[in-house]
PADOTOR-541037 format. One line per 10 residues: for each residue x, y, z of N, C-alpha, C. Coordinates in pm, 1 decimal. Layout:
PADOTOR-541037
X:Y:Z:X:Y:Z:X:Y:Z | ... $
END
This chain:
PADOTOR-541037
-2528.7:1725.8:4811.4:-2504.5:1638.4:4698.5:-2370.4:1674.4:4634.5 | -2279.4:1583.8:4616.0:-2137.0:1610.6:4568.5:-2152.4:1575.4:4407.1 | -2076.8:1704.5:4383.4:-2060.3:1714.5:4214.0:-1951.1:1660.3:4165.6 | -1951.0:1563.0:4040.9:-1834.7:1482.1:4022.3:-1842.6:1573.0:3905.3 | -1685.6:1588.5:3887.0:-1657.2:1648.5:3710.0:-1543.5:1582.9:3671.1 | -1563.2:1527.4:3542.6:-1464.7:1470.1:3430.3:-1399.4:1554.5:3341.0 | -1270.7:1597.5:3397.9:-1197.5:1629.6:3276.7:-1208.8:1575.2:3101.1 | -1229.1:1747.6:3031.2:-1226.8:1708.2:2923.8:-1069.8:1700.9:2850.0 | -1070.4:1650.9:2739.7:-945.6:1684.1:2643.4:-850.7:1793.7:2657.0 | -892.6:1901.3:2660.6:-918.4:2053.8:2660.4:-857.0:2054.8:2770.4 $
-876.2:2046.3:2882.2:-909.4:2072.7:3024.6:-732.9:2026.5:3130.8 | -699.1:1891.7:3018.8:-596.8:1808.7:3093.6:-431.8:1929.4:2998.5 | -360.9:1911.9:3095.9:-248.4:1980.7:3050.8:-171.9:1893.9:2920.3 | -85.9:1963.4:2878.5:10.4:1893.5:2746.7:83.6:1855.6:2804.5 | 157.6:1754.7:2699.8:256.3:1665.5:2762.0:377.7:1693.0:2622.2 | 455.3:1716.6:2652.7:575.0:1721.6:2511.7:614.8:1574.5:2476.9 | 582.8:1569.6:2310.6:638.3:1470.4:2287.4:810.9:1468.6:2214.3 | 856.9:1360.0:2215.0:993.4:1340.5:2164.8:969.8:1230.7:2009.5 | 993.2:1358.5:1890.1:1041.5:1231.4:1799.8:1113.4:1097.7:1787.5 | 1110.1:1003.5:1724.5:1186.2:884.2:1701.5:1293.5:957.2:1599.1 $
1410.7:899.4:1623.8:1520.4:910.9:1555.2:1476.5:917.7:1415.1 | 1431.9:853.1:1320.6:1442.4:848.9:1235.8:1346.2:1017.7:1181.4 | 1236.9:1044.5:1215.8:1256.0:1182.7:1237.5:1335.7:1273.0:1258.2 | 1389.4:1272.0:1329.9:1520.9:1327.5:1349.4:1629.6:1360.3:1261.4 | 1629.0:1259.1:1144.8:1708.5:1250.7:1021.4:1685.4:1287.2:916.9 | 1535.1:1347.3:936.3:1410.8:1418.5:816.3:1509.4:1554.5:761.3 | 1515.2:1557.8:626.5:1553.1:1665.5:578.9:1425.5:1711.3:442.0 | 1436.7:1871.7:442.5:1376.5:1875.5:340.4:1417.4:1852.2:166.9 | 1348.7:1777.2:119.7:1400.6:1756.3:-33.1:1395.6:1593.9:9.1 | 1381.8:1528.8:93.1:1415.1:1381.1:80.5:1310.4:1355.3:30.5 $
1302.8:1212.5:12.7:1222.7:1129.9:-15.9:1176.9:1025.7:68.4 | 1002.9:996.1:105.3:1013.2:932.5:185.5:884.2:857.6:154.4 | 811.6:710.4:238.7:717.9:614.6:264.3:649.0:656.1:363.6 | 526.2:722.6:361.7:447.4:730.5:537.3:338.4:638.3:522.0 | 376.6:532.8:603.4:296.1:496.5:690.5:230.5:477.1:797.7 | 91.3:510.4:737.7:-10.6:544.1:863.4:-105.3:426.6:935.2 | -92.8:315.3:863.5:-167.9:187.5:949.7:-96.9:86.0:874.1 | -91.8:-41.9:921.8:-24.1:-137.7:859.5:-144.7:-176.6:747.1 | -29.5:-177.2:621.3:-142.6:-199.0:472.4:-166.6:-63.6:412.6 | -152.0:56.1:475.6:-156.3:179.8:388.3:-47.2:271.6:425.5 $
41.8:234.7:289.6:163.3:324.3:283.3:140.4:422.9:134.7 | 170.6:536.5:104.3:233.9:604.4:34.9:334.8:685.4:30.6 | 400.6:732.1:-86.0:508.7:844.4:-108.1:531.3:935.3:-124.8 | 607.8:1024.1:-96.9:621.7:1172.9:-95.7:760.1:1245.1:-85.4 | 758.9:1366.9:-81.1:877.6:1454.7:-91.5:850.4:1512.2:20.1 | 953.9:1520.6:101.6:957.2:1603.4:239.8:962.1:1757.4:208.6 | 832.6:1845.0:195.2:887.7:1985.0:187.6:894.2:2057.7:301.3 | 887.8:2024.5:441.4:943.3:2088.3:542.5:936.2:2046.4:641.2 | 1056.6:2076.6:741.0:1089.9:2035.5:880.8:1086.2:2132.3:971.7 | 954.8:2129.2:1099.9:969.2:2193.9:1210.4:1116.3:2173.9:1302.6 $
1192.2:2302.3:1331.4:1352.2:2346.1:1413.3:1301.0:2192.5:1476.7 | 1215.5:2178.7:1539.6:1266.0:2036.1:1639.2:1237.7:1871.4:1635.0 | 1178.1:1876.9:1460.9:1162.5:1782.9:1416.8:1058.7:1689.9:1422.8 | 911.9:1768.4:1533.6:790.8:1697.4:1602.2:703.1:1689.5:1480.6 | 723.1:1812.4:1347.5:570.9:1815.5:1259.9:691.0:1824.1:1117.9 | 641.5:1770.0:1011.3:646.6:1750.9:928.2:521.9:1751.4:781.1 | 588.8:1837.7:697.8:508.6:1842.7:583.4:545.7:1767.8:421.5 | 437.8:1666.8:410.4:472.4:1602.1:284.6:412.2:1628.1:182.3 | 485.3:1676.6:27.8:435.6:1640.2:-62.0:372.1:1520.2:-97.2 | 275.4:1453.2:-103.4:252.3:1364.5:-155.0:268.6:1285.5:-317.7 $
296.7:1217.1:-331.7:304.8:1127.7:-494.0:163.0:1138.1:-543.1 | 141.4:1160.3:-680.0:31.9:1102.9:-763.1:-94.4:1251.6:-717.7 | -3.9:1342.1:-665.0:-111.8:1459.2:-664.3:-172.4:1499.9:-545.7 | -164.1:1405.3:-438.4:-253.4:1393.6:-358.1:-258.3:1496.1:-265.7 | -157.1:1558.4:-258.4:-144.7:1725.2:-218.5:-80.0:1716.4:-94.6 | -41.6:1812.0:-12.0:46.5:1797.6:106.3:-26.5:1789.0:202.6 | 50.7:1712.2:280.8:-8.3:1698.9:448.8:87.4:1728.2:571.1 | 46.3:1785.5:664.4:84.0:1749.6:795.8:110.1:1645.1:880.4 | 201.3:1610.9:875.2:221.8:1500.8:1017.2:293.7:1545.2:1107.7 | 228.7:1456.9:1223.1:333.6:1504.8:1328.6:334.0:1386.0:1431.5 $
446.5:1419.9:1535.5:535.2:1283.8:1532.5:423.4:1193.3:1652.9 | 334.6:1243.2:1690.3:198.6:1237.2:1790.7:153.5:1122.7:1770.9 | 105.7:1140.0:1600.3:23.3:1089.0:1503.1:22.4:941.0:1511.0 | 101.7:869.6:1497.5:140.5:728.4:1505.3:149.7:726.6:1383.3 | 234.1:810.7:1295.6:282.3:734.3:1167.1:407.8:724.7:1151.2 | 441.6:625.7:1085.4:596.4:614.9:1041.4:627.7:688.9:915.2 | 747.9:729.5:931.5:819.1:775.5:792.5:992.5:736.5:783.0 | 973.1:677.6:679.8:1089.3:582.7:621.9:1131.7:600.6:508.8 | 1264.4:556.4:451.5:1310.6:572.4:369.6:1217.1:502.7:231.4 | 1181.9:530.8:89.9:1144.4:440.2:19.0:1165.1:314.1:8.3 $
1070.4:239.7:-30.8:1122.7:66.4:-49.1:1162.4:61.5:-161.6 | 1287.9:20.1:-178.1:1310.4:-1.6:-344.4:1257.6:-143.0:-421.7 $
END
């Protein structure tokens, strides 16, 4: 009887991802819009940039405390809308 096995998550190798430019242009102290699905955007202060620009940490506006993103994620980060 032949044993079939399905790779898990875990199991499959990494793949490196490459930021979008506009990552790329992330400095800390900016100011920025992340959006994470179309219809939910908020604002924040960039307080830090990983050397290669893949993870990013935001202050958030209105308290909401800092987060992690990273460039994986499928969120955008943009300049504020004025």
């Amino acid at each position: 009887m032949a044993r079939y096995r399905s790779e898990s998550t875990y199991e499959q190798p990494l793949h490196r991802v490459e930021p979008d430019t506009r990552w790329k242009s992330l400095r800390q102290g900016d100011r920025v819009s992340v959006r994470t699905a179309p219809g939910y955007e908020t604002t924040g202060l960039i307080h830090a940039v990983t050397e290669d620009h893949s993870a990013v940490w935001v202050d958030l506006d209105g308290g909401r405390g800092r987060t992690l993103l990273h460039c994986s994620d499928g969120i955008e980060i943009l300049p504020p809308a004025s």
